[in-house]
C-alpha positions in Angstrom: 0.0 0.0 0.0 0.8 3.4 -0.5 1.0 6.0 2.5 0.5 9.6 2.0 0.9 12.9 5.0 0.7 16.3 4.6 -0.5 19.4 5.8 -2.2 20.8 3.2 -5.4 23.1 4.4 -8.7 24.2 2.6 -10.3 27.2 2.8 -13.5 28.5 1.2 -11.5 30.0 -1.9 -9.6 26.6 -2.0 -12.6 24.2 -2.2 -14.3 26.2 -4.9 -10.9 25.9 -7.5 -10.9 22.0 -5.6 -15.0 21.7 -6.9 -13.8 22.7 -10.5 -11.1 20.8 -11.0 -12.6 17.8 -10.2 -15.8 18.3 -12.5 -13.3 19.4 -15.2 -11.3 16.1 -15.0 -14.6 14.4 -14.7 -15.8 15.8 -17.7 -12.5 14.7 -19.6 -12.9 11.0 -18.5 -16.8 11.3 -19.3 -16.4 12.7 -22.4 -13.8 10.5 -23.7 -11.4 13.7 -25.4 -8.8 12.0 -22.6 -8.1 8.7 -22.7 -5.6 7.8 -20.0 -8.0 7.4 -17.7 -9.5 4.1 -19.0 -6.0 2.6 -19.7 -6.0 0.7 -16.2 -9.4 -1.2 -17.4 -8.8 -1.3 -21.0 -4.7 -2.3 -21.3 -6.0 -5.8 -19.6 -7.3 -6.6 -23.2 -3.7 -6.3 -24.3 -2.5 -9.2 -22.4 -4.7 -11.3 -23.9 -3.2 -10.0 -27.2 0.1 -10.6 -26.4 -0.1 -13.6 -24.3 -1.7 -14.7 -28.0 1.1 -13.6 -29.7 3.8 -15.2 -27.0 2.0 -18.6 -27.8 1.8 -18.4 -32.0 5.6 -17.0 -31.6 8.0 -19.6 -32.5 11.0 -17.3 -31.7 9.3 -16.7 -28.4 8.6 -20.1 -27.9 12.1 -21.5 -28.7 13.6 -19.9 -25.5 16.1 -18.5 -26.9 15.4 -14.6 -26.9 17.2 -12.7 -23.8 17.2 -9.3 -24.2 14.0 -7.3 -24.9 15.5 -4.2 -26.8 13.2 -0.7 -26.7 13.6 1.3 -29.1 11.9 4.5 -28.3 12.2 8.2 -26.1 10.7 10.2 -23.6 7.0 8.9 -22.8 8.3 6.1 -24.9 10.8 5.1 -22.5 11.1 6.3 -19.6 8.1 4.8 -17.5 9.1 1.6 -18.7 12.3 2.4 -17.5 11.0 3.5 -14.2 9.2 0.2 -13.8 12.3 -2.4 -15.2 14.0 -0.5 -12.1 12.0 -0.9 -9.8 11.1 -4.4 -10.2 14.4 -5.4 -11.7 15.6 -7.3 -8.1 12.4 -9.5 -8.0 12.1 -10.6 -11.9 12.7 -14.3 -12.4 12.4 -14.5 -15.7 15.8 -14.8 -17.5 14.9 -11.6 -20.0 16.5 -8.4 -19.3 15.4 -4.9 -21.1 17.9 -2.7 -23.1 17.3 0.6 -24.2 18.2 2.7 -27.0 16.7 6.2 -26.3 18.8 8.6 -27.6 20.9 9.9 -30.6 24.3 9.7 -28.2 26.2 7.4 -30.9 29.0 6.3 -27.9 26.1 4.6 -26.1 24.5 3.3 -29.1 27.7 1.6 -29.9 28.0 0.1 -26.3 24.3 -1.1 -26.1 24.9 -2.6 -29.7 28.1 -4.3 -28.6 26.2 -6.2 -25.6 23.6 -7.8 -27.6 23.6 -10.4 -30.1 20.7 -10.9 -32.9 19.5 -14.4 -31.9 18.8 -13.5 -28.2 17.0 -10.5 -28.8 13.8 -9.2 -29.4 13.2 -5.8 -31.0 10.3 -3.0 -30.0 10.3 0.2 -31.4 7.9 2.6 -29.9 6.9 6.0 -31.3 3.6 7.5 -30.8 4.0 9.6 -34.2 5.7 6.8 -36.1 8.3 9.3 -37.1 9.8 10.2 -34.3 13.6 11.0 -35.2 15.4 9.6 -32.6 13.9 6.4 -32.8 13.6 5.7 -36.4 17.6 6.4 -37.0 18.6 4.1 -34.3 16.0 1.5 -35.5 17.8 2.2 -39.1 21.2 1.5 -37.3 20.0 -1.6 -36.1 18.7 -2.9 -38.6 22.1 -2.2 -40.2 24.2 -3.6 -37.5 21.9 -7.0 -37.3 21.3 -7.1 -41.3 17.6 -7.9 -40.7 15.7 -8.6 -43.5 11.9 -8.1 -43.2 10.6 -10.4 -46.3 12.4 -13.7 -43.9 11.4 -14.2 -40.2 13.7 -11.6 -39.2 10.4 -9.6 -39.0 9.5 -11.9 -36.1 11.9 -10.2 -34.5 10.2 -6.9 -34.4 7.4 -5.4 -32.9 6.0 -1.9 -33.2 3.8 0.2 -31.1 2.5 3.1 -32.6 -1.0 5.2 -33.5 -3.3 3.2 -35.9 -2.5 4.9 -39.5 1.1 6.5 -38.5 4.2 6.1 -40.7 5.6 3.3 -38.6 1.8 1.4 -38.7 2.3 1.5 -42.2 5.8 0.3 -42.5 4.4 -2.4 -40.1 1.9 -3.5 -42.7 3.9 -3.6 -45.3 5.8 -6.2 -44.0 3.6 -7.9 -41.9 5.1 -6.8 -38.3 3.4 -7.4 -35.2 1.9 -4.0 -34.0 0.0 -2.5 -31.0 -1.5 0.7 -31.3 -1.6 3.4 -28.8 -4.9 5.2 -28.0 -5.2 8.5 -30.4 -6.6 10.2 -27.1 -3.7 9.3 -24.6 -0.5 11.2 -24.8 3.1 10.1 -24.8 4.1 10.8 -21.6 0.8 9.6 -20.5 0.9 6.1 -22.2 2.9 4.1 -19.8 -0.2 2.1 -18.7 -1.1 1.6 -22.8 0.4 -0.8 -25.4 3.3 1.0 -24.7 4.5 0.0 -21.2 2.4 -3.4 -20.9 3.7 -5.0 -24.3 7.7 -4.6 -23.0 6.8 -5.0 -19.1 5.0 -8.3 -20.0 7.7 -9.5 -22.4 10.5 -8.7 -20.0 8.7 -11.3 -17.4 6.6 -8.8 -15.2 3.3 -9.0 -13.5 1.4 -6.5 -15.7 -1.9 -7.3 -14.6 -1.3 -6.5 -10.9 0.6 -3.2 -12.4 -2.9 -2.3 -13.5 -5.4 -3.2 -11.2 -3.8 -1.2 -8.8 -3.9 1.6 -11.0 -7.4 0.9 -11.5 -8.4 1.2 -7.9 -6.6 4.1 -6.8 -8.3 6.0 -9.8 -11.9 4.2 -8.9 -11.0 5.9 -5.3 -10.2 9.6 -7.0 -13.2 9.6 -9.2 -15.4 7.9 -5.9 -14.4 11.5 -4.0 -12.1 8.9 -1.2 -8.5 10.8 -2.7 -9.0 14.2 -1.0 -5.4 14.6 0.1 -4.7 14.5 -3.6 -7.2 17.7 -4.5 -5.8 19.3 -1.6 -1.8 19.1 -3.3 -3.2 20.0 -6.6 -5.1 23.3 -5.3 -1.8 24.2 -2.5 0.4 23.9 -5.6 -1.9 26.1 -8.2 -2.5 28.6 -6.0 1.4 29.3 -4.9 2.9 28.7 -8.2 4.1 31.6 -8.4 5.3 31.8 -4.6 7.1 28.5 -5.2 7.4 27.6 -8.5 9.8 24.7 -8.2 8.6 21.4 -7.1 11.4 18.8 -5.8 10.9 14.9 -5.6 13.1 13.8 -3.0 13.5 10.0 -3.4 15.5 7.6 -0.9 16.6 4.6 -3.0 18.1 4.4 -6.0 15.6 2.2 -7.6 13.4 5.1 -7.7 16.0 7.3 -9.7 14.1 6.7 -13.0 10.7 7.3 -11.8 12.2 10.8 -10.5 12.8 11.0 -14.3 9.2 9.8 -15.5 7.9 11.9 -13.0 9.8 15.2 -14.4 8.6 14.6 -18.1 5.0 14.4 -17.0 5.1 17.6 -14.9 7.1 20.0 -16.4 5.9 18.7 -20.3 2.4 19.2 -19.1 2.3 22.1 -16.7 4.7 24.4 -18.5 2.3 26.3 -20.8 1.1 30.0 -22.0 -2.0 30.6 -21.1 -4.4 32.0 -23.7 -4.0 35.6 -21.8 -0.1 35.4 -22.6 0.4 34.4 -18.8 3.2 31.7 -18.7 2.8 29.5 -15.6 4.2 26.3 -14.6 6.4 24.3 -11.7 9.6 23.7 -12.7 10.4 19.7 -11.7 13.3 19.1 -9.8 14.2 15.0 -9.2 16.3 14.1 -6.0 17.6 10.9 -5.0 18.2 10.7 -1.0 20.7 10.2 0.8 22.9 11.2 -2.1 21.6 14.5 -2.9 21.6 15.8 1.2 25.7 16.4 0.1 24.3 18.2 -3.1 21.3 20.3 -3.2 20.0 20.4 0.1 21.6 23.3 1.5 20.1 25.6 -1.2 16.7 24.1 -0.1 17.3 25.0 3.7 19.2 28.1 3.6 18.4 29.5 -0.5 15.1 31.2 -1.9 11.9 29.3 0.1 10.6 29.1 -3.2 10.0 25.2 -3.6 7.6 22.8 -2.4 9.1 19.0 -1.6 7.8 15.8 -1.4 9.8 12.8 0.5 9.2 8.9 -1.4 10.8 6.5 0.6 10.5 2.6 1.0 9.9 1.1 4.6 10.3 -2.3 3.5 13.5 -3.0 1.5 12.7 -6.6 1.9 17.0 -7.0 1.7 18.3 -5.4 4.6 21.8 -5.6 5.1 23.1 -5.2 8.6 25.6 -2.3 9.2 28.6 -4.5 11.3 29.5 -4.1 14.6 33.0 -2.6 14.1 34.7 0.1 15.6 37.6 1.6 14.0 40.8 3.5 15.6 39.4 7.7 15.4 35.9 7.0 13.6 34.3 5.5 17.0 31.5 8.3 16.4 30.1 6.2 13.7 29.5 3.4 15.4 26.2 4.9 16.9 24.3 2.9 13.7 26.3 -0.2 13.7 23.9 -3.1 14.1 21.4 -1.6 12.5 20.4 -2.2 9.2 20.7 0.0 6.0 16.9 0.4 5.6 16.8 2.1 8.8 19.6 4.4 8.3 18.0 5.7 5.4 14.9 5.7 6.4 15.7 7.6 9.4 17.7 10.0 6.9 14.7 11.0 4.9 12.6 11.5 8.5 15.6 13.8 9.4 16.0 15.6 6.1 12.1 16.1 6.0 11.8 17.7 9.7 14.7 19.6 8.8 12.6 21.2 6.2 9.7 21.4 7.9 11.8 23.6 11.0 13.2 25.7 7.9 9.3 26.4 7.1 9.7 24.6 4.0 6.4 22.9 2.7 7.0 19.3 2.7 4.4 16.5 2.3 5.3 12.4 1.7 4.8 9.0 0.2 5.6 6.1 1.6 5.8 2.5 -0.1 5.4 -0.5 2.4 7.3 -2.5 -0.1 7.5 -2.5 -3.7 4.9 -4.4 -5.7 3.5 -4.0 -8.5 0.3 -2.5 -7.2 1.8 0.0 -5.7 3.9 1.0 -8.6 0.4 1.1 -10.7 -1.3 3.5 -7.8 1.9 5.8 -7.6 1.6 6.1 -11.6 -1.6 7.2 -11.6 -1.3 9.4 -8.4 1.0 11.4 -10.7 -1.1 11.3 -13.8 -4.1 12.4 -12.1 -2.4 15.0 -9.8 -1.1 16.9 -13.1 -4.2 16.4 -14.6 -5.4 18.6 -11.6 -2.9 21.4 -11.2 -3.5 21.5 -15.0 -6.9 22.2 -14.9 -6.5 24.6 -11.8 -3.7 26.5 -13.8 -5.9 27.4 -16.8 -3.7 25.6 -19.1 -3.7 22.9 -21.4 -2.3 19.7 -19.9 -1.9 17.4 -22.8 0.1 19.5 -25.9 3.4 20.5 -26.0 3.9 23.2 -28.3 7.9 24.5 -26.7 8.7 20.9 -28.1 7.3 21.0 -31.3 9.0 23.9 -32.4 12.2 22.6 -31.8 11.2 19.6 -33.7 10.9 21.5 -36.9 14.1 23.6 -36.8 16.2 20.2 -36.1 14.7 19.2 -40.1 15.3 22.4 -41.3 18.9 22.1 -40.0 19.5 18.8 -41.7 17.3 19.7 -44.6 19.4 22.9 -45.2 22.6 20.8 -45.9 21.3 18.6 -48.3 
């Protein structure tokens, strides 16, 4: 289960923009324009798919295939990413992912180096089917493994994509296995689509309980039983321009790369014009505890108090490894934690960095995992989904485009397209 404390407070003023944005996100799901809010329901019908297409695979079915190898960026990656991390220590299945996710050609040459073509199995995910990125790597590889799409090479590839884009079309022409992605859910929304469950599954993990607990934290938002969650969205809307910085502080490393998700989602979304020229937003900023207590936290305690943060930690690390009972010639004033185990310590680092803050009058809330399982990793997805989808709606702005992103889109092709 997930655990969440803050100290958030209504007011009159607050539960009226509260009141709104909840029948505005309400509307969305009702209406259908937004589909990320059915994905936890409607992705189950994918397993079937590709449980389907496990079965009639002989490739998949002869054993041999080891490395699951993404080929994709941003929302195409990087909740996978934050999942495979997360779950990495518990999976049992003998398949490990790779990913290609950017145009840095040294690590393309190393991730190409580590894999060989009969042990792998190749996905390459890109919402517009053109995204540039992805299709030159997926060009590289095809180079570097001579596939050859008119032999069963083409078993070895699977695309995910939106029905009609340039890549579904490639896919048809030869006859490549394909899963759409919703035309109403976004990339960095789409973790919980084709687009996460197809890899996730692949790779050996428990989709389904990914899902479902997705699915009841969101039957809980939309059943008015999330309150602490309108509470954030309003406290965050309403200072965004006192504290316009938000920082995920996360003890453990295996939550590194949900930081990352997590940063995508907000400041993609939430960075906007408004139509009256207004520019708003809450700049992400991803922390990984105890590390970044010797980096950043001073300027959080004694710089501008113009951030709000918010602790994740992991009470349950279900590997503790005991701190030994040694006691060394002039460092006998660290021996206070030996015998305890390294759970505790930073557990009790996070409690201390967050009353820290709190003294400092820095505005601090917290999650905390019991353990990591999949369900909570599907509730702590949606959490975020649905909590941008909030501030969103109580910032005037909209959530889901990303027009900063596009533009820099088109002058990279007229850049190339200039030295031709």
């Amino acid at each position: 289960m997930l655990q969440f404390s803050h100290k958030f407070k209504s007011d009159a003023d607050t539960k009226y923009i509260i009141d709104k944005a909840f029948i505005d996100i309400k509307s969305e799901k009702e209406s259908g324009r937004i589909g990320y809010y059915f994905l936890p329901q409607d992705s189950l019908n994918i397993l079937g798919d590709i449980t389907q297409f496990c079965k009639n695979s002989s490739l998949l079915q002869s054993k041999k295939i080891k490395n699951i190898v993404l080929i994709g960026i941003g929302g195409s990656s990087l909740g996978i990413k934050a999942i495979d991390t997360l779950l990495a220590h518990k999976n049992t299945s003998g398949r490990k992912l790779f990913y290609f996710e950017n145009s840095d050609p040294l690590n393309i040459s190393t991730t190409l180096s580590s894999l060989t073509k009969e042990e792998s199995l190749f996905i390459v995910i890109s919402k517009s089917g053109s995204t540039i990125e992805t299709i030159s790597i997926f060009k590289t590889i095809i180079k570097h493994f001579n596939l050859d799409f008119n032999t069963q090479d083409k078993e070895r590839v699977i695309t995910i994509t939106d029905e009609l884009s340039p890549l579904s079309k490639f896919s048809d022409e030869y006859d490549i296995k394909q899963f759409d992605i919703p035309s109403n859910v976004g990339g960095r929304f789409s973790i919980l689509s084709s687009v996460g469950v197809v890899p996730l599954y692949l790779a050996g993990y428990d989709v389904k309980a990914i899902l479902e607990g997705a699915w009841a934290f969101a039957d809980s938002f939309f059943d008015s039983k999330e309150n602490h969650l309108l509470e954030k969205a309003a406290f965050y809307a309403i200072n965004s321009e006192s504290k316009p910085m938000n920082v995920l502080f996360s003890y453990a490393n295996e939550l590194e790369n949900l930081t990352k998700w997590y940063i995508q989602l907000w400041g993609e979304s939430l960075g906007k014009t408004t139509s009256e020229g207004k520019h708003v937003g809450l700049t992400p900023i991803g922390l990984i505890g105890a590390v970044d207590q010797h980096s950043f936290l001073q300027l959080i305690i004694d710089g501008p108090n113009n951030k709000t943060v918010t602790f994740i930690n992991i009470n349950d690390f279900e590997n503790d490894i005991i701190i030994p009972e040694i006691s060394l010639a002039y460092l006998q004033d660290t021996d206070f934690v030996n015998g305890r185990s390294f759970g505790e310590l930073i557990n009790a680092q996070c409690k201390a960095t967050k009353d820290s803050l709190e003294q400092s009058g820095i505005v601090v809330d917290s999650i905390s995992f019991d353990k990591i399982q999949e369900g909570n990793i599907g509730k702590i997805i949606i959490y975020y989904e649905l909590l941008t989808s909030l501030v969103g709606a109580m910032l005037n702005v909209n959530t889901y485009n990303q027009p900063g992103v596009e533009q820099g889109k088109h002058l990279l092709y007229e850049h190339f397209k200039g030295k031709k």
